[in-house]
mmCIF file of the N, C-alpha and C atoms, coordinates in Angstrom:
data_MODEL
# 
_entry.id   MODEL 
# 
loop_
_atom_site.group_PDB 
_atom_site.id 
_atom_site.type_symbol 
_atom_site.label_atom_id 
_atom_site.label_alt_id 
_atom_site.label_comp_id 
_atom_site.label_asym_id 
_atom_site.label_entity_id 
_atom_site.label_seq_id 
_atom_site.pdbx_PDB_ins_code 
_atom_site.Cartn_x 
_atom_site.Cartn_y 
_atom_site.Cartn_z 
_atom_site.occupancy 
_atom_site.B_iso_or_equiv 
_atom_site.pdbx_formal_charge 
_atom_site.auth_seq_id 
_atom_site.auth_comp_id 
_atom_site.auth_asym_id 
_atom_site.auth_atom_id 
_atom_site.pdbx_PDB_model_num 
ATOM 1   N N  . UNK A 1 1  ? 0.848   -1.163 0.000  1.00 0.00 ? 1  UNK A N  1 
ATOM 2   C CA . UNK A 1 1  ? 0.000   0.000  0.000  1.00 0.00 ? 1  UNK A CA 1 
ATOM 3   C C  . UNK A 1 1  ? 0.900   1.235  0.000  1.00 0.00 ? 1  UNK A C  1 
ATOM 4   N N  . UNK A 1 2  ? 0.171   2.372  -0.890 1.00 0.00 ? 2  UNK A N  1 
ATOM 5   C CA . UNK A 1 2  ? 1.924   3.394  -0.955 1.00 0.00 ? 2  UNK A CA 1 
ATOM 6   C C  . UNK A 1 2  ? 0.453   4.746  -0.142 1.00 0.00 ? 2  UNK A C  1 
ATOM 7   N N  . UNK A 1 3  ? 1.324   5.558  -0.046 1.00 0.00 ? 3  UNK A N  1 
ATOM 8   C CA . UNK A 1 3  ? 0.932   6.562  0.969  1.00 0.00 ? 3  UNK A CA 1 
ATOM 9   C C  . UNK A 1 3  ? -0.540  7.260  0.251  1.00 0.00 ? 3  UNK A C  1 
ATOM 10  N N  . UNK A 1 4  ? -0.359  7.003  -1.153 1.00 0.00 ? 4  UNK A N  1 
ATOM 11  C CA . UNK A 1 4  ? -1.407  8.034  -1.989 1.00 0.00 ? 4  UNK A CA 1 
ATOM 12  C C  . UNK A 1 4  ? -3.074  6.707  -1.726 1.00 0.00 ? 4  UNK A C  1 
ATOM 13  N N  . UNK A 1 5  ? -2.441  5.494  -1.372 1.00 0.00 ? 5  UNK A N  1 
ATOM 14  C CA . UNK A 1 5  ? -3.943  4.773  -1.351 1.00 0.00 ? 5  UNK A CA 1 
ATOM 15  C C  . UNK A 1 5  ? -4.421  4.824  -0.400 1.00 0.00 ? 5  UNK A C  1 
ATOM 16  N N  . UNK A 1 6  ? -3.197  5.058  0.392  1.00 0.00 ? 6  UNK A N  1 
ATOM 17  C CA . UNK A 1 6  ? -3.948  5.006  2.146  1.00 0.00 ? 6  UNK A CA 1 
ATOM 18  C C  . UNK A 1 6  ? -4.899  6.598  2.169  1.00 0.00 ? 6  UNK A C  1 
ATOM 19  N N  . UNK A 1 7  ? -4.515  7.669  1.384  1.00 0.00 ? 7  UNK A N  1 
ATOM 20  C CA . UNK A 1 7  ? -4.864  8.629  1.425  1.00 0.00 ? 7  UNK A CA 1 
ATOM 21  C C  . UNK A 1 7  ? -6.696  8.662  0.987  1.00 0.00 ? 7  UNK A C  1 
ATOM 22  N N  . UNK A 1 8  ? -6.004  7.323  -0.207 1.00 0.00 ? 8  UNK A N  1 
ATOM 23  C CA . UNK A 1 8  ? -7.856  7.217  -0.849 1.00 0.00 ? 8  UNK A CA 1 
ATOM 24  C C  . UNK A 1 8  ? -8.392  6.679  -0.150 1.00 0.00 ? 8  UNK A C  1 
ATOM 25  N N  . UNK A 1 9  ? -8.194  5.946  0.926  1.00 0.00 ? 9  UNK A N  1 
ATOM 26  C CA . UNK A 1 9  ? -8.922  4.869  1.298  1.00 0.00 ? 9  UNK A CA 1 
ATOM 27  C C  . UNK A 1 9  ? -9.512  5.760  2.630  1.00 0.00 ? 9  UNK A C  1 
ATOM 28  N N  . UNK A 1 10 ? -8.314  6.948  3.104  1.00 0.00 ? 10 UNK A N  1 
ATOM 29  C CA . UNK A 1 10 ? -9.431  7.862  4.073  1.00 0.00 ? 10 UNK A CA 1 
ATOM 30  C C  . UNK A 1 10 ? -10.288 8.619  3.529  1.00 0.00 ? 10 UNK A C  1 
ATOM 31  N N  . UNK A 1 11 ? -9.409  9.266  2.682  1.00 0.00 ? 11 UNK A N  1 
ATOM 32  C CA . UNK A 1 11 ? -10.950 10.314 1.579  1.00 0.00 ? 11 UNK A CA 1 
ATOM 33  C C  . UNK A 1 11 ? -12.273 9.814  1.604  1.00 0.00 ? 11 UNK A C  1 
ATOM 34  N N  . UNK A 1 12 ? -12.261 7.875  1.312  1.00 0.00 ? 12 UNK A N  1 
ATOM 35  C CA . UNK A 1 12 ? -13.434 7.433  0.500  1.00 0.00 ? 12 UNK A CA 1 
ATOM 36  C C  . UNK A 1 12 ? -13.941 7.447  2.211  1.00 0.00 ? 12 UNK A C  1 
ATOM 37  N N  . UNK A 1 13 ? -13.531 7.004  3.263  1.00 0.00 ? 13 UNK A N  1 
ATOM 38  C CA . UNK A 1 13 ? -14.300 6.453  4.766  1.00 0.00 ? 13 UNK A CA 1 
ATOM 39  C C  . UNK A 1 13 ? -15.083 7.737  4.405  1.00 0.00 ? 13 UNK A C  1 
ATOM 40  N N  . UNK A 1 14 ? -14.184 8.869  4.916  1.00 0.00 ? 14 UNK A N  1 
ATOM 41  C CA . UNK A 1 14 ? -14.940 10.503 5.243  1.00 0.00 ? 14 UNK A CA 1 
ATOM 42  C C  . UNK A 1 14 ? -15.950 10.547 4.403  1.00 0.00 ? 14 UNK A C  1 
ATOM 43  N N  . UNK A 1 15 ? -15.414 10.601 3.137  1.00 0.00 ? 15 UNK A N  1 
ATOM 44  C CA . UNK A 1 15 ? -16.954 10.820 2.054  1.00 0.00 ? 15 UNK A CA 1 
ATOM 45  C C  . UNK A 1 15 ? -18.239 9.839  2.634  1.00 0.00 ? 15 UNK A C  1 
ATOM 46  N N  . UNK A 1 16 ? -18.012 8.272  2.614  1.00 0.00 ? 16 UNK A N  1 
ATOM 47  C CA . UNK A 1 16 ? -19.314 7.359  2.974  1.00 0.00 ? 16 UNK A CA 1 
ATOM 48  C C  . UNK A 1 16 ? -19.725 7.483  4.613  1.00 0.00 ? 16 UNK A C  1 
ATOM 49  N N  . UNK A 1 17 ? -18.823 7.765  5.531  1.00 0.00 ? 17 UNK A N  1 
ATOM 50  C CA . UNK A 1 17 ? -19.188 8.199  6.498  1.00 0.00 ? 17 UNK A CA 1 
ATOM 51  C C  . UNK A 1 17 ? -19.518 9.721  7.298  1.00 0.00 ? 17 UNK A C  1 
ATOM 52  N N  . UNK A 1 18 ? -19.218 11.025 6.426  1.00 0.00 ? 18 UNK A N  1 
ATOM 53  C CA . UNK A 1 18 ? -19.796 11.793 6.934  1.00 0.00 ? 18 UNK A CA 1 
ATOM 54  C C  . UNK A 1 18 ? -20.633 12.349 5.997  1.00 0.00 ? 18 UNK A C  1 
ATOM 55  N N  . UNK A 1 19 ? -20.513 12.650 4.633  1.00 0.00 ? 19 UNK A N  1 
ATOM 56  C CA . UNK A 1 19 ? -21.583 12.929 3.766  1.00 0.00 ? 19 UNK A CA 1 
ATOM 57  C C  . UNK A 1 19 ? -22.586 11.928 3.162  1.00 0.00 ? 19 UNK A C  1 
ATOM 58  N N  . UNK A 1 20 ? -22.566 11.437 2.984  1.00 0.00 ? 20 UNK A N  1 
ATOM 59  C CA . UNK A 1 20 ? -23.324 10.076 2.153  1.00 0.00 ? 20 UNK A CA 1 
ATOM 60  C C  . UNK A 1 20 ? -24.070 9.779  3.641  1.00 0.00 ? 20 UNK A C  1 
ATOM 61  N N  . UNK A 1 21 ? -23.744 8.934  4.781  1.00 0.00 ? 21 UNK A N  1 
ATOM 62  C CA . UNK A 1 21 ? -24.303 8.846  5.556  1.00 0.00 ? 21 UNK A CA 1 
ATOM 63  C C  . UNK A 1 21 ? -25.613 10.394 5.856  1.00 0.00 ? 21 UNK A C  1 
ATOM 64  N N  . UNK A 1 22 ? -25.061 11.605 5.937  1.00 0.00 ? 22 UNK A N  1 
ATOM 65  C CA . UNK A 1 22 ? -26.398 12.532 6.234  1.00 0.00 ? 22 UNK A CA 1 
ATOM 66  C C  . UNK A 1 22 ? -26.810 12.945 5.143  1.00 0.00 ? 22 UNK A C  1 
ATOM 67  N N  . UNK A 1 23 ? -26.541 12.306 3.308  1.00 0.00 ? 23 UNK A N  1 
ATOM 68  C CA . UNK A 1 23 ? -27.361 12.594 2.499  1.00 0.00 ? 23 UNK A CA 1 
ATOM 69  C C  . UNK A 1 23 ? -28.603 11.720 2.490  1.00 0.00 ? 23 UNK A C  1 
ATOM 70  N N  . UNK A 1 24 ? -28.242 10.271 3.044  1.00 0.00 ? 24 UNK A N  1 
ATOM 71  C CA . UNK A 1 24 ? -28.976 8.974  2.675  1.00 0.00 ? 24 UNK A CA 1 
ATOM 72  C C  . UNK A 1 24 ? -29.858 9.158  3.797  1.00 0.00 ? 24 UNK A C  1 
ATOM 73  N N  . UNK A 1 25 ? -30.099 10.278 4.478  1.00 0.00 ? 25 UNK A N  1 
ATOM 74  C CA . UNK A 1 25 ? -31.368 10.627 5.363  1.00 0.00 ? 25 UNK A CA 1 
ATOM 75  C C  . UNK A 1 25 ? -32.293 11.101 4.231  1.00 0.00 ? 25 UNK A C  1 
ATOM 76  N N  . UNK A 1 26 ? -32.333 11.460 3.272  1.00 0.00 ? 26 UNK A N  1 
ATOM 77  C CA . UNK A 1 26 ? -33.329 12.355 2.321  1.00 0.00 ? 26 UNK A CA 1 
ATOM 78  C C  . UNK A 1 26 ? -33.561 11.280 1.694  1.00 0.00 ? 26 UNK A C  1 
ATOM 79  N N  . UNK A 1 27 ? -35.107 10.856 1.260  1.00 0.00 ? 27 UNK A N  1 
ATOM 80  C CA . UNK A 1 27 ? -35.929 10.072 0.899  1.00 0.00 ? 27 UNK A CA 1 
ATOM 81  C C  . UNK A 1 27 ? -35.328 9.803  -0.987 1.00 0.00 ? 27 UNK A C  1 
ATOM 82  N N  . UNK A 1 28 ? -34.711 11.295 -1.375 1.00 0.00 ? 28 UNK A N  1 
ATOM 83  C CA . UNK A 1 28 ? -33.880 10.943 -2.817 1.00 0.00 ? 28 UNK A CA 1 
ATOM 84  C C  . UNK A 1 28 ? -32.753 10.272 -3.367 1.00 0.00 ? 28 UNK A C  1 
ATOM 85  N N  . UNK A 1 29 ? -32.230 10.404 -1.942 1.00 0.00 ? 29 UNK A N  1 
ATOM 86  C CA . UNK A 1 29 ? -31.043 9.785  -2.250 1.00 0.00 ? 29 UNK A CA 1 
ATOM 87  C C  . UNK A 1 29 ? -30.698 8.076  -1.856 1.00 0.00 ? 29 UNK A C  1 
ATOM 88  N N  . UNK A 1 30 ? -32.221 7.793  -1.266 1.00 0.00 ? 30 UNK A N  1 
ATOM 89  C CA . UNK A 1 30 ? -31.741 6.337  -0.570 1.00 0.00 ? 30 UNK A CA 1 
ATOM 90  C C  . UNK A 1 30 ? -32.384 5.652  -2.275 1.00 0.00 ? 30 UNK A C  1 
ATOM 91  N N  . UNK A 1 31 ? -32.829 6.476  -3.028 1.00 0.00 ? 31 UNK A N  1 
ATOM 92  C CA . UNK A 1 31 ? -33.341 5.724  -4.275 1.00 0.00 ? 31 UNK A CA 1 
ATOM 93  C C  . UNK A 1 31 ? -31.897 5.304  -5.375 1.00 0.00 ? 31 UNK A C  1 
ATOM 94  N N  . UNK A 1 32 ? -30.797 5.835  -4.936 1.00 0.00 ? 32 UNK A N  1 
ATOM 95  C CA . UNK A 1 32 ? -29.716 5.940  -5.576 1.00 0.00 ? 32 UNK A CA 1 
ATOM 96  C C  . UNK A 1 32 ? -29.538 4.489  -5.183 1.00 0.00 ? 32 UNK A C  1 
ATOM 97  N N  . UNK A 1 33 ? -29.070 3.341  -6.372 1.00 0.00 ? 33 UNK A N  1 
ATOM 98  C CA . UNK A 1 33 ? -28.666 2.294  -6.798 1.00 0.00 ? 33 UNK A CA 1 
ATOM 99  C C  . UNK A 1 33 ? -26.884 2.060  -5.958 1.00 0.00 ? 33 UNK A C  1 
ATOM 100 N N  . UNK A 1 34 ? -26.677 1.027  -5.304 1.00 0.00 ? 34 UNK A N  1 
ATOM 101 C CA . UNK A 1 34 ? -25.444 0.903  -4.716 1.00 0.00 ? 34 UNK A CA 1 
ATOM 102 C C  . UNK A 1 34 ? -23.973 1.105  -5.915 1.00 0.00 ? 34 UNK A C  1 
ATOM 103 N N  . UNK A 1 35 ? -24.740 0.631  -6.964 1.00 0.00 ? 35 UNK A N  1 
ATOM 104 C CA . UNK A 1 35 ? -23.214 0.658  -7.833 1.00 0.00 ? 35 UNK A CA 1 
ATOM 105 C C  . UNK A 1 35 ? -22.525 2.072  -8.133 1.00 0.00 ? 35 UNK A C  1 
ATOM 106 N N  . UNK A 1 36 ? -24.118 2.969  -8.154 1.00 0.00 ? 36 UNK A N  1 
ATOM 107 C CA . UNK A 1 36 ? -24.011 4.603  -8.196 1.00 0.00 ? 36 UNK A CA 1 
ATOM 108 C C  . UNK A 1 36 ? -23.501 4.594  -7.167 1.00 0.00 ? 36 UNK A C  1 
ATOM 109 N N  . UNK A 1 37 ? -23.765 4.379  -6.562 1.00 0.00 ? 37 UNK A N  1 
ATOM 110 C CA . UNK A 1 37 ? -23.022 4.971  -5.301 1.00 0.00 ? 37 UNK A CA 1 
ATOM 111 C C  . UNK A 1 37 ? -21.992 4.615  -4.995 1.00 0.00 ? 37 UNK A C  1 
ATOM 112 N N  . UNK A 1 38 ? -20.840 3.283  -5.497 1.00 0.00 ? 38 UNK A N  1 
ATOM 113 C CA . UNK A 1 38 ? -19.685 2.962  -5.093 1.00 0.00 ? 38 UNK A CA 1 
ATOM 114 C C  . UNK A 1 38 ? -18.758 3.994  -6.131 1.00 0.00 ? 38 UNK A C  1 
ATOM 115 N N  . UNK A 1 39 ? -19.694 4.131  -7.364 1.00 0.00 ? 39 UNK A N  1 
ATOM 116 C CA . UNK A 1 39 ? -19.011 4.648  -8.033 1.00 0.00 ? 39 UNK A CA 1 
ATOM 117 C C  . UNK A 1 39 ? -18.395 6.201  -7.627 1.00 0.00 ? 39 UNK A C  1 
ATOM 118 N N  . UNK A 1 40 ? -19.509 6.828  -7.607 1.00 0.00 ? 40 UNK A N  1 
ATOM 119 C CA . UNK A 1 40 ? -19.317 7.764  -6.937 1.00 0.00 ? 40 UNK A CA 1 
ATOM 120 C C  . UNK A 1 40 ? -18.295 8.480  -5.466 1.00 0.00 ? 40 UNK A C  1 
ATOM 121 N N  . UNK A 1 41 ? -18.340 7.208  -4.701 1.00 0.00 ? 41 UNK A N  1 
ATOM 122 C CA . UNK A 1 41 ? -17.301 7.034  -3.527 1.00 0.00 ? 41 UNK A CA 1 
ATOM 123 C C  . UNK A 1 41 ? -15.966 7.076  -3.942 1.00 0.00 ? 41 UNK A C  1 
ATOM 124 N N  . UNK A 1 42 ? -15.579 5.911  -5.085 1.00 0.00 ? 42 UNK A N  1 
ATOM 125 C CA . UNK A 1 42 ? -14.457 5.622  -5.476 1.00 0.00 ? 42 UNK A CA 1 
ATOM 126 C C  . UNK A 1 42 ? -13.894 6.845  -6.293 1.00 0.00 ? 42 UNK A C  1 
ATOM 127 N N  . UNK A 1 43 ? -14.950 7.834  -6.949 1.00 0.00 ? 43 UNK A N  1 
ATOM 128 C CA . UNK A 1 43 ? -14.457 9.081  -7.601 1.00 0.00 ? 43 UNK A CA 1 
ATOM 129 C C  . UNK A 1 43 ? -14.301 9.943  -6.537 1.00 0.00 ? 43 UNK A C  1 
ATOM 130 N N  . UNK A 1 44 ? -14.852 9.972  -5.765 1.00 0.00 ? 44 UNK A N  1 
ATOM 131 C CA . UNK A 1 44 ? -14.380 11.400 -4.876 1.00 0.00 ? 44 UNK A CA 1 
ATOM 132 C C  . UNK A 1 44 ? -13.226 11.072 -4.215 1.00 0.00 ? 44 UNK A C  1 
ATOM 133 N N  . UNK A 1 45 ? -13.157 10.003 -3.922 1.00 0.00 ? 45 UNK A N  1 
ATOM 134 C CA . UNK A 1 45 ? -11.940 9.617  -3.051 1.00 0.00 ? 45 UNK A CA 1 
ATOM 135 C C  . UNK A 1 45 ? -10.492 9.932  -4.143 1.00 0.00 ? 45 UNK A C  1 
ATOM 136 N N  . UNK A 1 46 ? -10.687 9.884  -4.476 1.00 0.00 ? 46 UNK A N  1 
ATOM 137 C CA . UNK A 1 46 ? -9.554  9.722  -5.587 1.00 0.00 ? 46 UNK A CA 1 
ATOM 138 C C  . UNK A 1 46 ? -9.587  11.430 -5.947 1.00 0.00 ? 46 UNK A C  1 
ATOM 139 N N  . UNK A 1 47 ? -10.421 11.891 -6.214 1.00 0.00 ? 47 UNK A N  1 
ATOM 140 C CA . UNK A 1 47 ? -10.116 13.096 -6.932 1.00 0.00 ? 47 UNK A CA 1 
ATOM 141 C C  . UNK A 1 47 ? -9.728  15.223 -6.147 1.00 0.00 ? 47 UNK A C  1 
ATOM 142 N N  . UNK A 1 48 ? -9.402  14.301 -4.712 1.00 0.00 ? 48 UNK A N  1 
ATOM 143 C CA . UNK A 1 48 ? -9.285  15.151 -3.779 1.00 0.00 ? 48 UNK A CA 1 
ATOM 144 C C  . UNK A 1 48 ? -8.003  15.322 -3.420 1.00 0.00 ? 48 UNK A C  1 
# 
């Protein structure tokens, strides 16, 4: 593991655990499909 994955791999926690967790309170967003949503994880993490 080199320093830049460990970096993604906190980006992606923070993203699914502090945003995603208090978006997936709104009735719109729990309609969002899991693959959307990994996808999405795996892009933000990375692009920060």
């Amino acid at each position: 593991m080199t320093f830049s994955d460990a970096l993604t791999a906190v980006r992606r926690w923070l993203w699914d655990e502090g945003v995603f967790s208090q978006a997936f309170e709104d009735v719109e967003m729990k309609k969002l499909p899991p693959p959307v949503r990994e996808f999405l994880l795996s892009r933000l993490a990375m692009a920060a």
